[in-house]
C-alpha positions in Angstrom: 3.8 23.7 -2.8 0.4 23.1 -1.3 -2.1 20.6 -1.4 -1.9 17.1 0.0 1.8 17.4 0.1 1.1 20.0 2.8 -1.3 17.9 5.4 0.1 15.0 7.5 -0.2 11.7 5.6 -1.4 8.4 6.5 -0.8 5.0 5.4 -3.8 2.4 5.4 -1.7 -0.1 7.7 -2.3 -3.9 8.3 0.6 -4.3 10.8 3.8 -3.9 11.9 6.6 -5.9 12.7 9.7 -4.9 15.1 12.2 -7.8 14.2 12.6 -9.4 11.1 15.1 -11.2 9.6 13.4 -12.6 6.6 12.3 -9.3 5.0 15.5 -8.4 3.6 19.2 -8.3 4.9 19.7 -8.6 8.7 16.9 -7.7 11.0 14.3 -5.5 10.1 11.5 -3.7 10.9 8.4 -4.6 8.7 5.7 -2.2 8.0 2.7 -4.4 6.0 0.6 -2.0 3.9 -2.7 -2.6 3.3 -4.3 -3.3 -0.4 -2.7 -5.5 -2.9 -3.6 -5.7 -7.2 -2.9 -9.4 -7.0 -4.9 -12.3 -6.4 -2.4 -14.4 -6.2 -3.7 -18.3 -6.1 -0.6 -19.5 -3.3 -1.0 -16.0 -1.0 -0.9 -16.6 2.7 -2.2 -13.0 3.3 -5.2 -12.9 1.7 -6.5 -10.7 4.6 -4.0 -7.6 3.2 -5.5 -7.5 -0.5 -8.7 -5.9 0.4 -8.1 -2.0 0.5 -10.9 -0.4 1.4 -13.0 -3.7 2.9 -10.8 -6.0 4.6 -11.7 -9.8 5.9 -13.8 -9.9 8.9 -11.6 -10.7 11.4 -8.7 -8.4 10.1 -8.3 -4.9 11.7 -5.9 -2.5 9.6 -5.5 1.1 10.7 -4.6 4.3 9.6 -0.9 5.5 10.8 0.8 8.6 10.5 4.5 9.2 9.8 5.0 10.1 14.1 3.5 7.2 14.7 5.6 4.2 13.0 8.5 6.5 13.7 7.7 5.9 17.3 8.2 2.4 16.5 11.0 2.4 14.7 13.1 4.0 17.0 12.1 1.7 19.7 13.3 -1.0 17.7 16.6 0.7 15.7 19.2 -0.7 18.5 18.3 -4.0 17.1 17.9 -3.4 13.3 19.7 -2.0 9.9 16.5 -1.2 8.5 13.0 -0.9 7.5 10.8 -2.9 4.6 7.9 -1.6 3.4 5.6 -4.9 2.5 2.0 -6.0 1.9 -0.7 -6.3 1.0 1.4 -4.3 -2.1 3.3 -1.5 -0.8 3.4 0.6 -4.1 -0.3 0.7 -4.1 0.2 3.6 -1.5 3.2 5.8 -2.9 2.5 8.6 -1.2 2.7 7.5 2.0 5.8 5.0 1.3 7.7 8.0 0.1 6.7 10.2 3.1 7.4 7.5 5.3 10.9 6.6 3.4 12.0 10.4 3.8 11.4 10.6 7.2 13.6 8.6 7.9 16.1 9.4 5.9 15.7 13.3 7.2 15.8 12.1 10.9 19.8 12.2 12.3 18.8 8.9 14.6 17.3 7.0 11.8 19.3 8.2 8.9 21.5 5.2 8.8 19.0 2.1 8.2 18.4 1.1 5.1 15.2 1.4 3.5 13.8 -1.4 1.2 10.2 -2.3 -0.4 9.4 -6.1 -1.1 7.0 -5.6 -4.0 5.2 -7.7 -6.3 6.3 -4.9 -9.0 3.0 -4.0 -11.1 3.4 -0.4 -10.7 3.6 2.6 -13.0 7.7 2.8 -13.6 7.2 6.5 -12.6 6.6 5.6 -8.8 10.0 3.8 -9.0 11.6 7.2 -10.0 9.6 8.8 -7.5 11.2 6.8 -4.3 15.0 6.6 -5.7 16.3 9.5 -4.0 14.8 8.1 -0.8 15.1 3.8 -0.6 18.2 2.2 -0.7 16.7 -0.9 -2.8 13.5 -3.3 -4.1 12.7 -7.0 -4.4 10.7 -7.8 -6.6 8.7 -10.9 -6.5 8.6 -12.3 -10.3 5.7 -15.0 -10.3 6.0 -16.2 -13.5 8.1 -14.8 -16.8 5.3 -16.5 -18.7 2.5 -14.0 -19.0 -0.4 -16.3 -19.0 -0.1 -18.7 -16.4 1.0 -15.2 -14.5 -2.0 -14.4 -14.8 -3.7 -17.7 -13.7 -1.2 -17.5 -10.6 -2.6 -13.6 -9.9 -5.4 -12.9 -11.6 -3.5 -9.8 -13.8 -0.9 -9.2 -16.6 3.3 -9.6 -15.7 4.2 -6.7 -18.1 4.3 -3.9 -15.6 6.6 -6.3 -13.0 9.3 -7.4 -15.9 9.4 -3.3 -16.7 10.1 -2.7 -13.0 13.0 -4.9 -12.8 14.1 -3.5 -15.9 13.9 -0.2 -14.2 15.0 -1.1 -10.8 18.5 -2.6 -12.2 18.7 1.2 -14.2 18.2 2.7 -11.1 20.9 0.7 -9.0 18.4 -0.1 -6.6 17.0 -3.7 -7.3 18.0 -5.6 -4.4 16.9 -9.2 -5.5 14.4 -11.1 -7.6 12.0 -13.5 -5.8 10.7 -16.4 -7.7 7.9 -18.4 -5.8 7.7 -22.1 -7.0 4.9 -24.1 -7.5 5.2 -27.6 -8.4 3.9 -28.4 -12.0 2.6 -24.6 -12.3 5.6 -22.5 -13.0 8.7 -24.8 -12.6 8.9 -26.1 -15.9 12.4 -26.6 -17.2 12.2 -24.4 -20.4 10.3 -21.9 -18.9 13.1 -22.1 -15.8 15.7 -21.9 -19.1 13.9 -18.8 -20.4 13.7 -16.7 -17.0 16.9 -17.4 -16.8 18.1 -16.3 -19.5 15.8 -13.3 -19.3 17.2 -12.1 -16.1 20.7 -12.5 -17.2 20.5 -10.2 -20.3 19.7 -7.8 -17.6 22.6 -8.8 -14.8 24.1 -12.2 -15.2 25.1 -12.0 -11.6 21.6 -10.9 -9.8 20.2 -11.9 -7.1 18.1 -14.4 -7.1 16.1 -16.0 -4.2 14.3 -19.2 -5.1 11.0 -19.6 -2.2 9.3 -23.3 -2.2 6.0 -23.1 -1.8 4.4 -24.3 1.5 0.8 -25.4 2.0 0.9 -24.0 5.6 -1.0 -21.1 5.9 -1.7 -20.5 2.5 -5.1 -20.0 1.3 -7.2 -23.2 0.4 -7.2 -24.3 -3.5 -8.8 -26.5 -5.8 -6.9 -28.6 -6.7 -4.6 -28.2 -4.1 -1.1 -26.5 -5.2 1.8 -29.2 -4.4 5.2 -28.1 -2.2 8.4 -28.7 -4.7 10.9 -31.0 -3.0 13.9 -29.6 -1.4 15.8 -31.8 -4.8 13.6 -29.7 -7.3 14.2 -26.4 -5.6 17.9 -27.4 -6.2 17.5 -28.4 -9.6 16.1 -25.4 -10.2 19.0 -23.4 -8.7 21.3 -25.6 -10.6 19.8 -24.9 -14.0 19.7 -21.4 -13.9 23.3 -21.2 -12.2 23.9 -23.1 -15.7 22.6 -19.9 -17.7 24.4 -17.8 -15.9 26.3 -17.1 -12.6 23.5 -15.5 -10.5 24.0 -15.5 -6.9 21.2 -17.2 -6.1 19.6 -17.9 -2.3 17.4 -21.0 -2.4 14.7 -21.0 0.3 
């Protein structure tokens, strides 16, 4: 095969991170792609949407394959694997999937896990095109409701509900992220209705429930409110009363 398969590809990168233990089960290694197709009103890394211009201030690089595998091997005494975040990370497919194979090719990397935290508007095809190389997704589902989805990112939800959909075919979806924002998507029937969304699909998925918190996050007007540690737990406790999802509550 020739073409662009046949050069060395980069990835547009907007950093790296050797130890994580937030980005996925145990400690990880983070790679933050560049370039995201959301706008989302509560993002605290507005500086990674931008693909081709990015903030003043904010210095994202190109990286080849040698080069992250550099890092990664530096840090793979201390880790079980590697997520591929943003920005959006399926907004370079290319490079996730070179990236995703080399490590799966390499004898001293073979064994870490390879996940991508996405916000899932993607074309389902890229989803078939990284299953013989990741070992699962999450997918961050702002809200089930497509219009105030689109008033929390500034585009349509029907691209991430088909990813899910896909993801749970494919045996690969990890976990299901929902970021709460008081009085914007934490109402109780539309709670009820994700709920029993995501159930028809696995009654027992995994669920992480994320408060939202002002620090860091982008300024708005009016301001977006933090949910109380009570209604985060409310929350958990009505969908738990949908189904039994094994849910993390953050």
């Amino acid at each position: 095969m020739s073409g662009i398969l046949d050069r060395p590809v980069t990835g547009f990168v907007a950093d790296t991170i050797s130890f994580s233990n937030v980005d996925g089960p145990g400690n990880r290694f983070v790679v933050f792609l560049q370039g995201c197709n959301f706008d989302c009103v509560a993002c605290h890394n507005p500086q990674t949407i931008p693909g081709h211009r990015p903030l003043e201030g904010h210095d994202p690089h190109h990286l080849g394959i040698d080069e992250l595998l550099v890092r990664i091997r530096r840090a793979t005494p201390f880790i079980r694997g590697i997520t591929a975040s943003g920005g959006e990370a399926t907004q370079q497919p290319i490079f996730l999937r070179a990236l995703f194979a080399a490590v799966k090719s390499d004898p001293a990397l073979a064994h870490l896990t390879c996940l991508v935290d996405s916000n899932g508007a993607t074309d389902l095809a890229v989803w078939d095109d990284l299953a013989p190389v990741m070992d699962g997704a999450m997918i961050d589902l702002k809200c089930f409701d497509p219009d105030i989805h689109r008033e929390m990112t500034g585009q349509p939800n029907h691209q991430v509900l088909a990813s899910i959909v896909r993801l749970h075919q494919l045996g690969l979806l990890y976990e299901v992220r929902m970021l709460l924002l008081s009085g914007v998507n934490d109402a109780p029937d539309l709670l009820r209705r994700t709920a029993e969304w995501l159930a028809a699909i696995d009654p027992e998925m995994r669920v992480k429930l994320i408060g939202f918190r002002a620090h860091g996050a982008r300024p708005h007007d009016p301001p977006l409110v933090e949910p109380t540690a009570d209604a985060i737990a409310w929350a958990a406790d009505l969908m738990r009363g949908v189904a039994p999802f094994d849910i993390c509550v953050v």
